[in-house]
C-alpha positions in Angstrom: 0.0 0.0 0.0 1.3 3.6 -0.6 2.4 6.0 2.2 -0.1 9.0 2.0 2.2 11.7 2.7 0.3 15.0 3.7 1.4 18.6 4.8 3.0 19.1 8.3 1.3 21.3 10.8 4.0 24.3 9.6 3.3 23.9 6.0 -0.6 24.2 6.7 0.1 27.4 9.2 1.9 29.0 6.2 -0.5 28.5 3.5 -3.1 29.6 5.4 -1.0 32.8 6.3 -0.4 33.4 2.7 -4.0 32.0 1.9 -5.8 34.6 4.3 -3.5 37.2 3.3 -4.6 36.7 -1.0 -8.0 36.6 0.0 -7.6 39.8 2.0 -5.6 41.5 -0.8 -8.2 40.8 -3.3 -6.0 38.7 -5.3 -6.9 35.6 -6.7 -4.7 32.3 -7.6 -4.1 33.2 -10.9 -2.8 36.8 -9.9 -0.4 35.1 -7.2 0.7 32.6 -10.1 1.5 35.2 -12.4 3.7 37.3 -9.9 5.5 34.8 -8.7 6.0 32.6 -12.3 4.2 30.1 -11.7 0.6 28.4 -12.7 -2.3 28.9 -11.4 -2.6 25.3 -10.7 0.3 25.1 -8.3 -1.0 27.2 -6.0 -4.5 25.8 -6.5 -2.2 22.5 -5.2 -0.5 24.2 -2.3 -3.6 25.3 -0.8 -5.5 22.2 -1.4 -5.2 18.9 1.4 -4.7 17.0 -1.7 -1.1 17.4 -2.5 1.9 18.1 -1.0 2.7 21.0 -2.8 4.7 23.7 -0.4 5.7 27.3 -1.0 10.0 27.3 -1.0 12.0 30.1 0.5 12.2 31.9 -2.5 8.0 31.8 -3.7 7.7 32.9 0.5 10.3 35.7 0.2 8.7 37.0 -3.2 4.8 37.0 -1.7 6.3 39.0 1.2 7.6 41.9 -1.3 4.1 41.8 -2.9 2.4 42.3 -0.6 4.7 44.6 1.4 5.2 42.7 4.8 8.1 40.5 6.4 8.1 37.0 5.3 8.0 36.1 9.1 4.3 37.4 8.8 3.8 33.7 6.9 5.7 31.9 9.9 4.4 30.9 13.4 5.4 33.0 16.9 6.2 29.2 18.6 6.7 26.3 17.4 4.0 24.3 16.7 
């Protein structure tokens, strides 16, 4: 049988972050995709319990210059 292999608690706490933050903005998938290079379907994957799909550094670091914060807004205060 196949290992199902799902986000960790920290992956989930940063797409939400980035998630909220989108909605919030007004921006949709497809806007995100286009800044960052990427389709519209991988970040439909990141923030879907159905893949494993993560943000990297660099995709985290380049959503904190659009949308003007730190990119420790997308990470947690404690550990988790």
């Amino acid at each position: 049988m196949a290992k199902t292999i799902k986000k960790s608690t920290v992956d989930w706490y940063i797409v939400n972050k980035v998630r909220d933050l989108r909605i919030k903005r007004g921006m949709s998938q497809e806007e995100l995709a286009i800044h960052l290079g990427i389709s519209r379907g991988f970040v439909g994957h990141i923030e879907s319990p159905q893949f494993v799909s993560k943000y990297s550094l660099v995709q985290l670091n380049e959503i904190a210059k659009i949308f003007k914060c730190s990119p420790r807004d997308f990470l947690p205060e404690k550990p988790l």
